[in-house]
C-alpha positions in Angstrom: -10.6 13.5 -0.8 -9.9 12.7 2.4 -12.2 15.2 4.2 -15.6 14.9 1.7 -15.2 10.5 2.3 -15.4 11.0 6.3 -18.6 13.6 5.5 -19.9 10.7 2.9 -19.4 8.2 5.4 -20.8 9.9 8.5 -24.0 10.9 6.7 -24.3 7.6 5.7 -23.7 6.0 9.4 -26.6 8.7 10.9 -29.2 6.9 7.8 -28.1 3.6 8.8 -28.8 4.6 12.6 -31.7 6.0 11.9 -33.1 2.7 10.9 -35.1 1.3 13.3 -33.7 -2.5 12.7 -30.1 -1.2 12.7 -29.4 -3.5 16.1 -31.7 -7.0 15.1 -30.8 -7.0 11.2 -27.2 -8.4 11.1 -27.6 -6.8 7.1 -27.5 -3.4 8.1 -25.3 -3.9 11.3 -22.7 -5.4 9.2 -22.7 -2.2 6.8 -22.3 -0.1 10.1 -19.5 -2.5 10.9 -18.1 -1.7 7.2 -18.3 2.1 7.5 -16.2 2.0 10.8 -13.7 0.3 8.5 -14.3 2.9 6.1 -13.8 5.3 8.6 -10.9 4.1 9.4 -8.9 4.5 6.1 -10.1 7.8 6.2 -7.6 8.8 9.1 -4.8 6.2 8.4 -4.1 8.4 5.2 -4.8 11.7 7.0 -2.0 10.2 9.0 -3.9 9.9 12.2 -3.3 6.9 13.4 -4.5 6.8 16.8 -7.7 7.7 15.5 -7.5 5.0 13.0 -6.8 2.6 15.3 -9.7 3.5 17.4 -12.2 3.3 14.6 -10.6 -0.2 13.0 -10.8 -1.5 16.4 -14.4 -0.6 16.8 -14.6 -2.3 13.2 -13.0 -5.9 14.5 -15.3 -5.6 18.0 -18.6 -5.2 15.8 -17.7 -7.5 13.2 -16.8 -9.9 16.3 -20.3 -10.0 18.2 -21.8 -10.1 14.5 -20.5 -13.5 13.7 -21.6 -14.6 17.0 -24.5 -14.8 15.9 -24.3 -16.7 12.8 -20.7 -18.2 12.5 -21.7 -19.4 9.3 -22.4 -16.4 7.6 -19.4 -16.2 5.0 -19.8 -12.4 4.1 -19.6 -12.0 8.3 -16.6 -14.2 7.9 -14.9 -12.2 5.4 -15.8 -8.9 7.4 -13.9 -10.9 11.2 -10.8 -11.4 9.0 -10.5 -8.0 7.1 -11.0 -6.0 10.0 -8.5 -7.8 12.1 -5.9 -7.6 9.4 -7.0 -4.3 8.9 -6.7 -3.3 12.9 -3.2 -4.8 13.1 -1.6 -3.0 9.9 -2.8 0.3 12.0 -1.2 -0.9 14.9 1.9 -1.7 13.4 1.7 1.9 12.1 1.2 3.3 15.2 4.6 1.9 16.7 2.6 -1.1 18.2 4.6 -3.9 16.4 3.6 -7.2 18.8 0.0 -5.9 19.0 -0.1 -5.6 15.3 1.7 -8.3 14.0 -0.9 -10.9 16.0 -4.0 -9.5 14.5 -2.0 -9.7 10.8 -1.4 -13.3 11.6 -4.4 -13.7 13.4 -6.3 -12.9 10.0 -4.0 -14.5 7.5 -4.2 -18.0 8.9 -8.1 -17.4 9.2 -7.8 -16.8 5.2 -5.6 -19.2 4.4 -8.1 -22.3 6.2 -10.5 -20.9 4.0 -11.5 -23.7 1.7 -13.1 -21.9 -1.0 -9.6 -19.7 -1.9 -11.4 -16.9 -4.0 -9.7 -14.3 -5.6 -10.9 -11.9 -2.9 -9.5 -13.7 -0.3 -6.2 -14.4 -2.5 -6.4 -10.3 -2.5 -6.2 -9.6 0.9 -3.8 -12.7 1.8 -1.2 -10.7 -0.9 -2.2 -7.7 1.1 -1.4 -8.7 4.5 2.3 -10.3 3.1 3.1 -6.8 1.4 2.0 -5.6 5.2 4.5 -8.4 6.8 7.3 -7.2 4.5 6.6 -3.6 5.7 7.0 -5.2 9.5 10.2 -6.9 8.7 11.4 -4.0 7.1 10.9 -1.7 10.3 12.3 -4.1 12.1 15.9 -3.9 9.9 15.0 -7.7 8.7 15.5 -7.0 5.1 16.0 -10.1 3.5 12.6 -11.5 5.6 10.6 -8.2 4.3 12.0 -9.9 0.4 10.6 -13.1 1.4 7.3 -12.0 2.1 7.2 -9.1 -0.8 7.6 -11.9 -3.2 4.8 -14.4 -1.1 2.6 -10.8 -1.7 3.4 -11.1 -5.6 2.5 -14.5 -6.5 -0.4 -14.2 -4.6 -1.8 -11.0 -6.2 -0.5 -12.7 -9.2 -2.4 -15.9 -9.1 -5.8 -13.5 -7.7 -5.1 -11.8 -11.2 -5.0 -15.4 -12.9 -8.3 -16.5 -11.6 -10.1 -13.1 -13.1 -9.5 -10.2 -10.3 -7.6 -8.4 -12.8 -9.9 -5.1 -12.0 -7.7 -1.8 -11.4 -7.3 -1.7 -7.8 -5.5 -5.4 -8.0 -3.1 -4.7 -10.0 -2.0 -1.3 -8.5 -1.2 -3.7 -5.2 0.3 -6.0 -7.5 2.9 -3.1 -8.3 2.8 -2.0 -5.0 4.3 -5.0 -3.9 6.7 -4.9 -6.3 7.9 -1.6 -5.6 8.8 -2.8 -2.0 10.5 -5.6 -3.3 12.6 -3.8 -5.6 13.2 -1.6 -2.9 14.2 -3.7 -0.5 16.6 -5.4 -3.2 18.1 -2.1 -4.1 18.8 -1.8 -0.1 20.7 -5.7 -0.1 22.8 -4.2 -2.8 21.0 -6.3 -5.4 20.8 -3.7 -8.1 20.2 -5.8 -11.5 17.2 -7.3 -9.2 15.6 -4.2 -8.0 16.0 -2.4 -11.9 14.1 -5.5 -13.4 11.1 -4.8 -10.8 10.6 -1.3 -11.0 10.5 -2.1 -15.0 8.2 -4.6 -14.5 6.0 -2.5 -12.3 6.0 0.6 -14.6 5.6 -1.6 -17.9 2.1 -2.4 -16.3 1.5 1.3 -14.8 2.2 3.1 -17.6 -0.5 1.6 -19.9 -2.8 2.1 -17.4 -2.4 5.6 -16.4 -3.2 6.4 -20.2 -6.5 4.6 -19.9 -7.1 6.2 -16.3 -5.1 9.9 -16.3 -7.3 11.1 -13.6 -6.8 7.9 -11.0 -5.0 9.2 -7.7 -4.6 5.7 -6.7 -3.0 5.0 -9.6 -0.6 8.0 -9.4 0.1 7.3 -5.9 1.7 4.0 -7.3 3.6 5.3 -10.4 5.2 8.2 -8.8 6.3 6.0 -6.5 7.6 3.5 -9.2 9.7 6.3 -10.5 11.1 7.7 -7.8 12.2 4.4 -7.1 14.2 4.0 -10.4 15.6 7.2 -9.5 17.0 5.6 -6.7 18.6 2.6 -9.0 20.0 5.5 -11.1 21.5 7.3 -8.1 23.2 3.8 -6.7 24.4 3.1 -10.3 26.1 6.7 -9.9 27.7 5.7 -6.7 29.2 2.8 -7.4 30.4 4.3 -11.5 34.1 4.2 -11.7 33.9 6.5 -14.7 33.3 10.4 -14.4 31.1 10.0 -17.9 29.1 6.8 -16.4 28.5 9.1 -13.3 26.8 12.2 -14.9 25.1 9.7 -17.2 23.6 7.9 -13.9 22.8 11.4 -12.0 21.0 12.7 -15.5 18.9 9.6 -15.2 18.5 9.8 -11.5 17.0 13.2 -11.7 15.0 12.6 -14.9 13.0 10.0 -12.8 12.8 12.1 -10.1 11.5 14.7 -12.4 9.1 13.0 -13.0 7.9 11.7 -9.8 7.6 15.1 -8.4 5.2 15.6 -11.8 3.0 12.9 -10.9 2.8 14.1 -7.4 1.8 17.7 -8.4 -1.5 16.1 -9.4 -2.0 14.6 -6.5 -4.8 15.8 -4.1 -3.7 16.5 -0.4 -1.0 13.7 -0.9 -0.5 10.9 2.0 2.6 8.8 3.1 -0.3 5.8 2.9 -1.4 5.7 -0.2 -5.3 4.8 -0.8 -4.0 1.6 -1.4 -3.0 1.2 2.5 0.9 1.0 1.2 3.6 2.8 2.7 4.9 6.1 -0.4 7.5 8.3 0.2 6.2 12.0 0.0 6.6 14.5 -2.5 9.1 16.8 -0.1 11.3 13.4 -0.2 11.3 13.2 -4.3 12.1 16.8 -4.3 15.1 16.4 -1.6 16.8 14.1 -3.7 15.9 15.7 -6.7 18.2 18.7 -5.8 20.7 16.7 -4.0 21.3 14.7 -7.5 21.1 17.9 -9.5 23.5 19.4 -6.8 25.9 16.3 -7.7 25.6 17.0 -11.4 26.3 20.8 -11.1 29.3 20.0 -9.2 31.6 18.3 -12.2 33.4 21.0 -14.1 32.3 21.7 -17.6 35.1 21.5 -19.5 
């Protein structure tokens, strides 16, 4: 939970300042710089973002004057370029679009020079495109926010290819591909958007079996169902057919259903997920959970 991680954190920055070499060891000044990042997460999913902002930046300023003074430390490296990346997706949050977007790019083209391409760095690269998609997408630039959805998915795809094929990586695999359906299901591309959300609860569903207790992993299939809801509802919109209609709105609210059971699990649930991607809340799910049974309840009987 949000709450106990900032007291774990904390606790751990008082030990770490206790130390007496916390300023001339760049080891245990980087994992201060790390736990401002921590910290950071923290309030982006309590949906403070101000104060997120305020600890990522003092992440991105530490990590700064750390590499300073070895620019060839790679682990320092790695630390510059997530915490600017990191900083800029909190900014964009924040309503601070220019701002953010130049410490996104700022970060990506610092990955991308990276010669030794590792499936971390391949992570955080699919990362920052699923974060571009969620700028274009604020910004009413749909078809741009598909571009760089799909640039997120091969990229968390090939990460998985070369062995990063751990939990977390493929919950922002699907997380990308939940915004990608979405953002076909908003161009009108229906067929499109109905073969991603399959594809992205094919691999959630096996994995929520193996993991029932994950929030993470919740986070990401409730969103993946609510999102076929919203195929179903579209498909009910556009039926020509009074039969094809209920059919639709019975699917439509079966999904949501089940959405709003996954969220029910979920402990003090967070429009960012702990996956740093954008969710629709459980209020939402249950909004158009009635409207569609409303719908339904409004065809005669007979």
């Amino acid at each position: 939970e949000p709450v106990a991680a900032e007291e774990y954190y904390r606790h751990s920055m008082e030990g770490m300042n206790a130390l007496s070499d916390r300023e001339t060891n760049i080891r245990t000044a980087g994992n201060l710089v790390v736990l401002d990042g921590k910290m950071g997460d923290v309030f982006l999913r309590e949906d403070k973002i101000s104060d997120a902002v305020s600890w990522y930046r003092k992440a991105h300023d530490g990590a700064g004057r750390l590499i300073a003074r070895d620019p060839a430390d790679q682990p320092l490296e790695h630390l510059v370029i997530t915490s600017s990346g990191q900083l800029g997706h909190a900014l964009m949050e924040n309503g601070q679009m220019d701002a953010g977007l130049e410490y996104m790019h700022k970060a990506f083209d610092a990955a991308a020079k990276s010669p030794s391409q590792t499936p971390l760095e391949k992570i955080f690269q699919g990362i920052l495109f699923t974060w571009f998609g969620e700028a274009a997408e604020k910004r009413g630039r749909l078809s741009d926010a598909v571009q760089e959805y799909r640039k997120s998915q091969a990229m968390l795809a090939s990460a998985r290819e070369d062995g990063a094929n751990d939990l977390r990586t493929q919950i922002y695999y699907t997380s990308a591909t939940d915004r990608l359906a979405a953002a076909l299901l908003k161009l009108g591309k229906l067929q499109e958007a109905s073969t991603q959300y399959n594809a992205s609860r094919d691999l959630l569903e096996p994995l929520r079996k193996s993991n029932p207790g994950e929030q993470e992993l919740l986070y990401a299939v409730a969103e993946t169902y609510a999102g076929q809801g919203d195929v179903s509802m579209q498909l009910a919109k556009l039926a020509s057919k009074r039969l094809d209609k209920i059919l639709h709105l019975n699917d439509a609210v079966e999904w949501f259903q089940k959405s709003s059971t996954i969220w029910s699990k979920i402990k003090n649930p967070s429009r960012i997920s702990s996956s740093t991607m954008e969710v629709r809340l459980p209020a939402e799910v249950s909004r158009q959970l009635t409207h569609c049974k409303t719908q339904l309840a409004a065809f005669p009987t007979n």
